[in-house]
N, C-alpha and C positions, 0 to 999 in steps of 0.2 A: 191564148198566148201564155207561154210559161214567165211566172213570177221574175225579175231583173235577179240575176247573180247576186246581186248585192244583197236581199233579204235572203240569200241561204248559207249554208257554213262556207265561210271563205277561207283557203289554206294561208298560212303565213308565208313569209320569203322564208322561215326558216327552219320551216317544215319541210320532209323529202317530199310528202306528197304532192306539195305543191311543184314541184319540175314534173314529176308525173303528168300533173294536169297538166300542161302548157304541154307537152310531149302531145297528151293524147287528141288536144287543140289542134296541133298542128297535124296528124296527120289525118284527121277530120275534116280541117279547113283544104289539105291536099288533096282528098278526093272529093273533092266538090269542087272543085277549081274549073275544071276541065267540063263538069255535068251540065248538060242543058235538060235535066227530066223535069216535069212540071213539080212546081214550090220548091223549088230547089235554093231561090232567092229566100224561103222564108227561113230553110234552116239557114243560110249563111249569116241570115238578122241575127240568130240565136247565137249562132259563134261568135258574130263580132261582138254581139252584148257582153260575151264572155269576158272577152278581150279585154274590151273597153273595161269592164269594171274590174278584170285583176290590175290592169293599168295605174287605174286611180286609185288603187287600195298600196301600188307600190313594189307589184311583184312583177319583175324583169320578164314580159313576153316581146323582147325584142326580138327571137329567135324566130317568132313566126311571120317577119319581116316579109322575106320572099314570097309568103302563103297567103297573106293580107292583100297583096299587089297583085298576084293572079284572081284571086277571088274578085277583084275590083271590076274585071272585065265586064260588069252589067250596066244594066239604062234603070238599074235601080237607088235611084235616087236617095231613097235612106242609107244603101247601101256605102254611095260614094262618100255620103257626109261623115259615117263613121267610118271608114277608112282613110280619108284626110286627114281626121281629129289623130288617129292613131300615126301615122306619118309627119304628121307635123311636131309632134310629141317625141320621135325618135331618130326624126332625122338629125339636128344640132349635135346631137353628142354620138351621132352614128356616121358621119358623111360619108363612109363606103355605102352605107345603106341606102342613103339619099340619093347617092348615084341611080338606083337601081329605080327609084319614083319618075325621073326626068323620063323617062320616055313614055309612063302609061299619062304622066298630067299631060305632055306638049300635046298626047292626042286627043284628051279629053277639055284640052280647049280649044278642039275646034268641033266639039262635037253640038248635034242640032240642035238642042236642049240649051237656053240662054242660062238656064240655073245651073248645067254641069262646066259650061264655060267660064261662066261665074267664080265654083267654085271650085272647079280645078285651079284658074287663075292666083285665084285668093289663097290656095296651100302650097303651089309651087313659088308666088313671092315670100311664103311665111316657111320656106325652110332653112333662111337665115347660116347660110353656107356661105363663104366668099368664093370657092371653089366653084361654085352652078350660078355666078352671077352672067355667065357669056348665054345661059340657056333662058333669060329671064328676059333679055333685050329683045326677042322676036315676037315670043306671045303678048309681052306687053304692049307694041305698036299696033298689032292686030288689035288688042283689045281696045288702045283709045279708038279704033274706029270702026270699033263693033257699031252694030245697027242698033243692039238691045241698049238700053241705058244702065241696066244693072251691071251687065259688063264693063260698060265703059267706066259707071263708078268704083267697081272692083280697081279697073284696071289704074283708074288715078290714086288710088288709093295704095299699090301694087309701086305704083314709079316711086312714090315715098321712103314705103320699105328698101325700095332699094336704093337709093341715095343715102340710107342709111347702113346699109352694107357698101357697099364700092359708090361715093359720088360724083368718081370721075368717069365711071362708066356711064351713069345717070347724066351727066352732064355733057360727055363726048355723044351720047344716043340723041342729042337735044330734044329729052323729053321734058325740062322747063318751058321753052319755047310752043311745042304741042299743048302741055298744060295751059297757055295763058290764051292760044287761041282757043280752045275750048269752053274755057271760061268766060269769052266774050259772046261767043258763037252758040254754042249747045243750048237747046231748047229745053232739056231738063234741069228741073233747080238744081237735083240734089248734086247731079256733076258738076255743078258752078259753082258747088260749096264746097264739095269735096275738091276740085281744082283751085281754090283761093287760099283753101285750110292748108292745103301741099305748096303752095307756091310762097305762102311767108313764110314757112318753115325751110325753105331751102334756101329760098334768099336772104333769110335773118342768118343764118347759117352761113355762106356764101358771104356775103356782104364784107365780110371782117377781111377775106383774103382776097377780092377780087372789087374794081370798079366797076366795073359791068355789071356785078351783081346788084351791084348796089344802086346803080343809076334804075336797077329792072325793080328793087325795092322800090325806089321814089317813084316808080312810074303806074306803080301799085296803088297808092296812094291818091294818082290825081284826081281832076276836076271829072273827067268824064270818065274813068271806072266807075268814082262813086257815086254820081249822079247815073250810071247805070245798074249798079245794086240798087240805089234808093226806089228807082221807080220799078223794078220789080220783086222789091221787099215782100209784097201781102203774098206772094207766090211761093217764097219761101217755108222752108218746116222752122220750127221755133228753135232748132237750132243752128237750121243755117241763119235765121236771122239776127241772134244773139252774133253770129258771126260775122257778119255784116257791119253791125251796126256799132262792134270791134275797132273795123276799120275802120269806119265813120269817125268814130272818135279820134282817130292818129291825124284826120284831115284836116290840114289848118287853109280855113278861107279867105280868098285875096282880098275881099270887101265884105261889107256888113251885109248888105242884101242876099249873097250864097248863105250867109248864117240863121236868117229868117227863112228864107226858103227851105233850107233842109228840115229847120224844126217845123215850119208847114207840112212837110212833108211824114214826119214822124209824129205829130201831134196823136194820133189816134193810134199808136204804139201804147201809148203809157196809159191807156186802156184794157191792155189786153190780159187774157186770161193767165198767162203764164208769168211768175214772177222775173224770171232771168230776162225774158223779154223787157221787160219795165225796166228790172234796173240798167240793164244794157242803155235803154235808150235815155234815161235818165245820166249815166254818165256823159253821154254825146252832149246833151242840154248843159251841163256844170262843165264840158269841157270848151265847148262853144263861146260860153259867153263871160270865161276869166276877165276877160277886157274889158267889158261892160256890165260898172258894176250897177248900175241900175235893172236892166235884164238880169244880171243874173240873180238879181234878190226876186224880180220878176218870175225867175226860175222857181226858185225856192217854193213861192208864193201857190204854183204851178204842180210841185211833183207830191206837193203836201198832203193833199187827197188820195192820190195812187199808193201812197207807202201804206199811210194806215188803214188803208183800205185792206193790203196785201198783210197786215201783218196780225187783223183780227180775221183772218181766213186761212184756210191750211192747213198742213199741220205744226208740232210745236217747231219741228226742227227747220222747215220754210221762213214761221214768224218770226226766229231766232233770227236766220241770217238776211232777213229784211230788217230787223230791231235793229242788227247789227248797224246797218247802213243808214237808217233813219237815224241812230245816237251818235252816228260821226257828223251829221248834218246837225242836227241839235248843238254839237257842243262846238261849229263851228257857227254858226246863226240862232243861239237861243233868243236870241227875241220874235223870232217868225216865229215860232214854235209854242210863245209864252201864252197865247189864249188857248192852245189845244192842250194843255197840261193836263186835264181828264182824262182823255187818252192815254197818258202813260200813268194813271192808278193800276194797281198791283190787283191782278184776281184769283180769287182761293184757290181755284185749281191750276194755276200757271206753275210751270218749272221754276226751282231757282234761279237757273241762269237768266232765264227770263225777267227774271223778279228783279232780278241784281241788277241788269242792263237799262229796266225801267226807274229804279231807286235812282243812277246815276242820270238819269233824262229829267229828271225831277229835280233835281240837284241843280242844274245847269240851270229848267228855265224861269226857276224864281225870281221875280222882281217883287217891287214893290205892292203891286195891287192886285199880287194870289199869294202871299208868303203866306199868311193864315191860314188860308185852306191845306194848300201843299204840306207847312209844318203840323198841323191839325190829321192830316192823313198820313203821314208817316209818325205822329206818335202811336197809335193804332197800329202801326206795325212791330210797334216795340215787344207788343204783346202778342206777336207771331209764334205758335209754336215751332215755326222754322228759325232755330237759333239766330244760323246765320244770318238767316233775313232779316232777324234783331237787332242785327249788331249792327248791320249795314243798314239800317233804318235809321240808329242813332247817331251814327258817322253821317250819314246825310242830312240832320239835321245839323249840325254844330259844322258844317260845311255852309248852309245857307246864312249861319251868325257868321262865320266868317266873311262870307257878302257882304256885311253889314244893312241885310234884312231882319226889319221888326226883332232885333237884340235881344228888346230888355221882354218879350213874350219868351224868346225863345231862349234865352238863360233861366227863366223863372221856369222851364219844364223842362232844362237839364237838372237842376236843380230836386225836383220831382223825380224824376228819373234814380239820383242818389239815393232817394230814400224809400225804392221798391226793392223786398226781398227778394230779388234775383242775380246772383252772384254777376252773371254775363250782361247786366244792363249796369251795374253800380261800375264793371269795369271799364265799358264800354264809356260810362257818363265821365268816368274820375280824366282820361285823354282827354275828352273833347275840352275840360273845365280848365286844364292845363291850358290847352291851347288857348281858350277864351281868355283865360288870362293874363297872356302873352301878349296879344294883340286889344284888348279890353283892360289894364291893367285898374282901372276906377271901379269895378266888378268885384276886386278882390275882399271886399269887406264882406258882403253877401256869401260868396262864395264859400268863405274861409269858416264862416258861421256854421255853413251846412256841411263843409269838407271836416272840421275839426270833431265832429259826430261818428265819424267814420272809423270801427275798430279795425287796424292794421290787420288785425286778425282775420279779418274776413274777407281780405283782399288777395286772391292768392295768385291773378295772373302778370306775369311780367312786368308789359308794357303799363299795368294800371298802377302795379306795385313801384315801377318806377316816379309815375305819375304822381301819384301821393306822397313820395317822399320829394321829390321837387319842389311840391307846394311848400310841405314842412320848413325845407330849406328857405328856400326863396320869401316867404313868407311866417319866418317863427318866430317873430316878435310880435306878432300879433294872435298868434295860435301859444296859449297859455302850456300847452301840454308838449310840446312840438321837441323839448329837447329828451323829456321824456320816453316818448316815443318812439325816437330815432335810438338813443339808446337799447332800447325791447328788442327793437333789429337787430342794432350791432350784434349783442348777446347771440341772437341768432345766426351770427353769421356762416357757420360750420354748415346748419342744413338748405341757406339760399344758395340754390346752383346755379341762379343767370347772375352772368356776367354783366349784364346790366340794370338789376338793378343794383350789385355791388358796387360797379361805379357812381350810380347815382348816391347811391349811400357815401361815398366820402366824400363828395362834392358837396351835400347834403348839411352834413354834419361840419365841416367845414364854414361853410355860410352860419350855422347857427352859432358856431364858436364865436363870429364874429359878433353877432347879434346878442349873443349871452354867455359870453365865457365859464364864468365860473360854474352855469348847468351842464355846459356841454365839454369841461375842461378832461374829466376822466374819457367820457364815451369818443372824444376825437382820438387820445391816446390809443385806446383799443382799436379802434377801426384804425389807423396808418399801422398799427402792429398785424392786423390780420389781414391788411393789405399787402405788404410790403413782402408775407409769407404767403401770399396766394398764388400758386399755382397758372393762375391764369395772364398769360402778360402784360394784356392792356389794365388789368388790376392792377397787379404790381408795380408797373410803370406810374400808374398814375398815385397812389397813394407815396413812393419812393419821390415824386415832383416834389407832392404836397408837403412834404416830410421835412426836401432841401429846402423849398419855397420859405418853411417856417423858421426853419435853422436860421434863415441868412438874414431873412428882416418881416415879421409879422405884418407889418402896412405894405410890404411890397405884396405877400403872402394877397391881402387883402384887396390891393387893387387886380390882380390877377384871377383871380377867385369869384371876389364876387364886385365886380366894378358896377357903375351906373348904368343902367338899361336905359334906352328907349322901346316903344310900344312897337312889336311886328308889323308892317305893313300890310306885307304881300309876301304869303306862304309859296313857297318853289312847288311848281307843280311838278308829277310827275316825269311827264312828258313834254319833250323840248317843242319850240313850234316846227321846226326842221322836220321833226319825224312826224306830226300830226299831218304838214303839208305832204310829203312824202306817200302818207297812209290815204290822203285826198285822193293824189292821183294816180295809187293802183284802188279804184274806186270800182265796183264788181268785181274782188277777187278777195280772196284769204285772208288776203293783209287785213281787210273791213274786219274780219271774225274773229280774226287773233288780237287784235290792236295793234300791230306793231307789223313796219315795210317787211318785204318779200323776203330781203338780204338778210332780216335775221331768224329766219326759217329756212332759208336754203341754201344760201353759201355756207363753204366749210368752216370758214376761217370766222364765221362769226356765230356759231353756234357752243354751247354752254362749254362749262369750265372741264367737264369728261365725255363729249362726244365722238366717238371714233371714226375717223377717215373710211373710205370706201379704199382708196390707193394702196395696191400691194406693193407699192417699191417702197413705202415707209413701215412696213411691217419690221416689226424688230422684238419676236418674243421670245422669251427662253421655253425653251420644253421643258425647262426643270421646276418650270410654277407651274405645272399641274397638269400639261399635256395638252392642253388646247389652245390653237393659236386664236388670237382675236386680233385685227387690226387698231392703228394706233393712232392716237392723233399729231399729229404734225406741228413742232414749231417754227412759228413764225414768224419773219424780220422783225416784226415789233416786239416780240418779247423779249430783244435786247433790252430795252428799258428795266426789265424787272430784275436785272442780273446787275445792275450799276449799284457800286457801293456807297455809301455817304460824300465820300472822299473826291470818287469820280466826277458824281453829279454836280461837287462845288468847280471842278477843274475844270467841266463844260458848263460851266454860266449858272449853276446853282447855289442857293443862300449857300454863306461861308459864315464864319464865329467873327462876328463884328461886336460894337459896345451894346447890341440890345438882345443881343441873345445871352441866356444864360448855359454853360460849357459845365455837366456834371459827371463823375463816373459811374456808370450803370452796375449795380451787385451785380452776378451770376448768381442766382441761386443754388447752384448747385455746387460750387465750390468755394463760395466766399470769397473769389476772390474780385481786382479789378481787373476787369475783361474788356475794356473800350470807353468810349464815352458818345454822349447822344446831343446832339441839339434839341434845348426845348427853348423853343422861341417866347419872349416875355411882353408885353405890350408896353411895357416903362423903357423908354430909352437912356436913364440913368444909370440901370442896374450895370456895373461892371464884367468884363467875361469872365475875371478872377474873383469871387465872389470871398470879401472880408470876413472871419469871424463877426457873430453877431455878439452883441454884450447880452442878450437874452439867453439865456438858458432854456433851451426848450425840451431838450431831454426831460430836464427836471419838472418842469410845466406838466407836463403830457403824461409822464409819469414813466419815462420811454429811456431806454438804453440805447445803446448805441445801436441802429438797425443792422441784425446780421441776416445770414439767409438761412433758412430752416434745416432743421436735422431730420434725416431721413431713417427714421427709424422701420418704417418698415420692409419687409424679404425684399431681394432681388427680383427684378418683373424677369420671368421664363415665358418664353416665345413658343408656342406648338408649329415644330417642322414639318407637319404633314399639314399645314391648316390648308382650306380650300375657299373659295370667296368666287362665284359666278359672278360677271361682267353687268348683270342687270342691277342685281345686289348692289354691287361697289357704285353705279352711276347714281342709285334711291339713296344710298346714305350718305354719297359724298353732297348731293342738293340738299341733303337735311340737314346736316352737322353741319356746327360752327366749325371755324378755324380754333384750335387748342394752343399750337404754338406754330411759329411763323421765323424760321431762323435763316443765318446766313452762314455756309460754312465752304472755307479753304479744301481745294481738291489738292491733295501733295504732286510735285514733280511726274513722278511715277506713274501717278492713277490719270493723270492728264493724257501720259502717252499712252498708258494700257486703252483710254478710251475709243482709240482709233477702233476698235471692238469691242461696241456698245453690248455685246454679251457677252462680255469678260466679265464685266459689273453685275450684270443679273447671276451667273454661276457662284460671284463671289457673295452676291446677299443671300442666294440662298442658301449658302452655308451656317449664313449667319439668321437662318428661319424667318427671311423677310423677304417675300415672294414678287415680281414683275406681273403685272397683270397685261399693261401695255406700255407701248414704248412709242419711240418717234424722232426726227427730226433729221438733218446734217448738222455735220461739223462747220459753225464753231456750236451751235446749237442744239443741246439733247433734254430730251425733257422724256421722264420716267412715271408712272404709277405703280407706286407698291401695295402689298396690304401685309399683313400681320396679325397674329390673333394670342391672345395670351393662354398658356397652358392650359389653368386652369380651368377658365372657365371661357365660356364664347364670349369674348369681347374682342371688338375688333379694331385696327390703326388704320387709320388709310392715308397714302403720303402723296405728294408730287412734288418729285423733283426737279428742277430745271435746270441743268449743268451749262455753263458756258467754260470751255476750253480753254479760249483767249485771254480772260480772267481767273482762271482755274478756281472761280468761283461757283456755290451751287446752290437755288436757292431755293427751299425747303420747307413747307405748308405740310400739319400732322391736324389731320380731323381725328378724333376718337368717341368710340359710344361711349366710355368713362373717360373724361377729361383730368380725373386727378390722378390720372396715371400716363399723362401724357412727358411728361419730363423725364418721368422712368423711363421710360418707350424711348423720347430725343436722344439720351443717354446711350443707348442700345445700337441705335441708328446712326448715331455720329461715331461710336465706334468702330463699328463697322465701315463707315464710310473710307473713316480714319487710313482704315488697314486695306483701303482698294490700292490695290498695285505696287504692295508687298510680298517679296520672293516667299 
């Protein structure tokens, strides 16, 4: 036999010689159509192979459509299968050509051969024409009552397809009705599964628009179908019994004895060799016995063996997503769980994910009388050469002090922890120590001993660098060095680029003014001065508070700031119990693997902040960002909310400027001047809304002039008008980047009306070198993605807009990879805005 086409030089589509070849195909395959000389089938193998793999490589042999179909004419069975494969493949986007197959399949389903019935059946349902749906009702009833069983499963499988092309033909043919006697009746499994698999889906389907369907649902469901799956369940294949035992679960019992009986019945499931089988029937048992909750801890008690059983066997990715399902059970019943805790020890050669899923199973079922151990085998992990699994090693410990498990052990090797030279455990220990001292606040003396050791300098991630300065604050009358300190930062403030721990630094410094004035009287000056000029809003905003807070009265400043604490109780956890329960009962499916219900993986409306619609009547893109359409995502009702001004939201039942709010005007930094004013809510019901000169001079204190907003000394930001930004690109770095600035701007008269043609607006930005990527929505609602890229050099802006009409307001979120050039950019872009729907 000659080598497969594939391993020899294959021509390109766009090469000439490749139409040659397909020329020379076809009149090769033409004269052999008609030949009965002996082996004449085996060159026609050679041709079709040809076929076949120019096909797959991409190169258009539709033309030897009519030559494929005479050729077809044999009882050579390899034959018919690759000429199916190639018909099936050209008929959808060919339906003249498809015409041209209905007459050789109708004959080749009735031919003697149960496999050519078979699979002629199976290519003439999969040519997915609505035009050849009248030629698909005859062979299909022939085949639910074919004699062979392959056919007939073909053929249930066939009614499917086509209920998914034309349903009302599917439905006027009453081939539901044929389907469900089938399924009660036929002696082969597989058609009872393949008829059960066809008949929820039509009447889930169905159901929403007719009663009938729906009563033919519930009737699906009863007492005696599924006590007739049950008893001949061991018959089934492991996946029609997974399918089964599907339904089983939807089956709610009149009395408690059908409930014991069925789990009789299934008992010797949750033995069986295949995992899906197990968990299947494991859901049945936790769905059975919500009611009873003694049974169903009984359950638990029950499937405890089979899981871990399933999840040191397999492979990795099987153990995963049994892990999966055992850690939803775990963190809904860790005390059944809390003597098997060996079980989930961490092994050298297990995946991370692995590793992570078992760290959190750990976590959960700590009590009192394995906290040693547990915390004992996760310090041991600290010293993982898997970072990650370092990190999450020490988060699971300072998770079980938050239990209020064996504390004062597990604070004395956080403790420990601070004083190992590794940059990722010191940062990892300086959070947890935060926390523990939140909710441990009698801890802090200890703490503060081993925390005040620690040179600033050698903390350089974020969250830890926040962390440290928190304590500083919180705690800098007892830390000697602390206002020090916090000064070395200030001074640095030009090279910290997170926003947070800049916030935490005025908050910080702040609190220590209060605690030590005269140390900390210069460094508070400097930091609300390099606050108040930062670029970043929520910076700004909050040092410009701190700024009025002190102007008006230093004790109000003070109760505000840093008021009396009580100890944290109870840490918010991530996840609501709504959606844990939720995550229960799509229990064997995805939601287990992902953590999170169905709806927020597959509905549109609830997926990430740049995900685009499949829907082409919301497509709305300009050709003039770059030539290629991309679908868009759609807004909707609910993001009116985001579009409501301060004003608004008081006029529908929102806080309004009463005696406890304090009413200040906001700088603009970019012109100095006043621009609006903000509610910042006060916790002193004294304070007035009209806030008095204070007799303190705090200009002078601070060492502070009057706050103005920064001088923009450096060039004009220039936009490159040819920039280009692919759709994969723009969704990775709009999930990285933070928000830079976050604004609200007036749409003029004009640009309101011009928007009745939402690609008015994109031809007008791009004038102004600020490109559409995608669009979306109805009127009153439009919501836009832009991008932008700066001349010089590749940095990029990425925006969304969301215009409401009816408020000819628009409201306007700028990510950028340089955030100190984000105001330059707003500047740009409100410009621009400015000028939509100008002659």
């Amino acid at each position: 036999m000659a080598p497969p086409i594939a391993s020899q030089r294959s021509p390109s589509p766009s090469q000439p010689s490749g139409k040659g070849e397909v020329s020379d195909l076809k009149l090769q395959l033409r004269q052999l159509a008609g030949s009965r000389a002996p082996g004449v089938d085996d060159s026609k193998r050679e041709l079709f192979k040809k076929v076949i793999s120019y096909m797959t490589i991409g190169i258009d042999v539709s033309s030897v459509f009519s030559e494929m179909v005479m050729c077809s004419a044999t009882s050579d069975i390899v034959l018919k299968k690759m000429c199916y494969l190639y018909v099936g493949n050209y008929a959808k986007g060919n339906p003249d050509l498809a015409l041209l197959t209905i007459n050789f399949l109708q004959r080749d389903c009735k031919d003697e051969d149960p496999m050519i019935r078979g699979l002629a059946l199976r290519s003439l349902c999969s040519l997915r024409v609505a035009n050849l749906v009248e030629y698909l009702v005859g062979p299909l009833g022939s085949g639910l009552k074919d004699n062979n069983s392959y056919v007939r499963m073909v053929a249930v499988v066939g009614v499917l397809k086509l209920y998914h092309i034309s349903a009302s033909t599917c439905v006027d043919a009453d081939f539901p009705a044929i389907l469900k006697h089938l399924m009660l009746h036929d002696p082969d499994t597989q058609v009872v599964a393949n008829c059960l698999s066809a008949l929820q889906e039509i009447w889930s389907s169905e159901a929403s628009s007719s009663e009938e369907a729906s009563r033919e649902r519930e009737a699906l469901i009863s007492k005696p179908v599924v006590y007739y799956f049950l008893n001949r369940i061991k018959e089934f294949s492991e996946w029609a019994q997974c399918l089964v035992l599907e339904l089983v679960a939807k089956y709610v019992p009149s009395e408690s004895n059908e409930i014991f009986d069925i789990m009789n019945l299934l008992e010797d499931r949750l033995q069986h060799a295949n995992g899906a089988v197990v968990l299947a029937s494991i859901k049945v048992f936790l769905q059975l016995t919500m009611s009873m909750t003694d049974v169903h801890q009984q359950v638990y008690e029950r499937i405890k063996a089979p899981l871990l059983t399933l999840v040191s066997s397999g492979s990795p990715e099987q153990s995963y997503a049994v892990l999966s399902h055992l850690h939803l059970l775990v963190m809904r019943a860790p005390f059944i769980f809390a003597s098997d805790y060996k079980h989930f020890y961490c092994q050298y050669n297990e995946a991370s994910y692995v590793k992570k899923l078992k760290l959190e199973m750990l976590t959960a079922v700590a009590n009192e009388s394995n906290t040693y151990e547990i915390v004992t085998e996760l310090c041991e992990y600290a010293a993982n050469v898997d970072i990650p699994i370092a990190r999450e090693s020490i988060r699971a410990v300072g998770k079980i002090a938050l239990q209020q498990y064996d504390v004062n052990a597990i604070v004395d090797r956080l403790l420990q922890f601070l004083e190992m030279e590794k940059d990722y455990v010191t940062a990892e220990a300086l959070v947890l120590v935060k926390d523990l001292l939140r909710k441990y606040p009698q801890w802090s003396h200890d703490c503060i001993a081993v925390v005040g050791n620690i040179s600033s300098k050698n903390v350089q991630e974020p969250k830890a660098k926040a962390a440290l300065i928190w304590m500083l604050g919180e705690y800098s009358q007892d830390m000697h060095d602390a206002p020090y300190v916090l000064e070395s930062l200030i001074d640095n403030w030009e090279v910290e680029y997170s926003a947070e721990v800049r916030l935490h630094l005025l908050t910080a410094v702040m609190k220590c003014f209060f605690k030590r004035p005269p140390e900390t009287q210069k460094a508070l000056g400097v930091a609300l001065s390099a606050g108040i000029a930062d670029f970043h809003q929520d910076v700004h905003d909050r040092a410009l508070f701190y700024y009025r807070l002190l102007q008006y009265k230093v004790s109000v400043a003070e109760h505000v700031v840093n008021p009396p604490k009580q100890a944290v109780s109870v840490f918010a956890d991530t996840q609501s119990s709504e959606i844990k329960d939720r995550i229960f009962d799509e229990f064997n499916s995805l939601s287990v693997v992902y953590q999170k219900p169905s709806y927020m993986f597959t509905d549109k409306e609830h997926r990430g902040p740049f995900e685009f619609s499949d829907e082409p009547e919301n497509l709305s893109i300009g050709a003039e960002s770059g030539g290629n359409v991309f679908p868009a995502q759609r807004v909707e009702a609910d993001d009116k909310d985001l579009l409501l001004s301060t004003s608004e939201k008081e006029d529908s039942g929102g806080p309004s400027n009463n005696g406890s709010a304090y009413s200040a005007p906001l700088i603009d930094s970019s012109s100095a001047e006043v621009t609006g004013s903000q509610e910042l809510a006060i916790s002193n019901p004294t304070v007035p809304s009209t806030a008095p000169q204070s007799s303190l001079a705090i200009d002078d204190l601070l060492g502070l002039g009057v706050p103005t907003a920064p001088t923009h000394s450096s060039p004009p930001l220039k936009l490159n008008p040819k920039a280009v930004l692919d759709p994969g690109t723009f969704q990775q770095k709009w999930r990285q980047l933070s928000i830079s600035l976050s604004q609200e701007h007036m749409i003029s008269p004009r640009g309101v009306a011009a928007l009745t043609a939402p690609q008015a607006l994109l031809r007008h930005m791009v004038g102004h070198s600020i490109h559409c990527i995608a669009s979306g929505g109805q009127s009153p609602n439009f919501k836009f993605f832009f991008f932008a890229q700066k001349a010089e050099v590749a940095s990029n802006f990425l925006v969304e807009c969301i215009i409401n009409t009816s408020s000819a307001k628009a409201q306007i979120k700028i990510k950028a990879d340089d955030e100190s050039t984000s105001r330059a950019f707003w500047d740009l872009f409100q410009s621009a805005l400015s000028k939509f729907g100008m002659p």
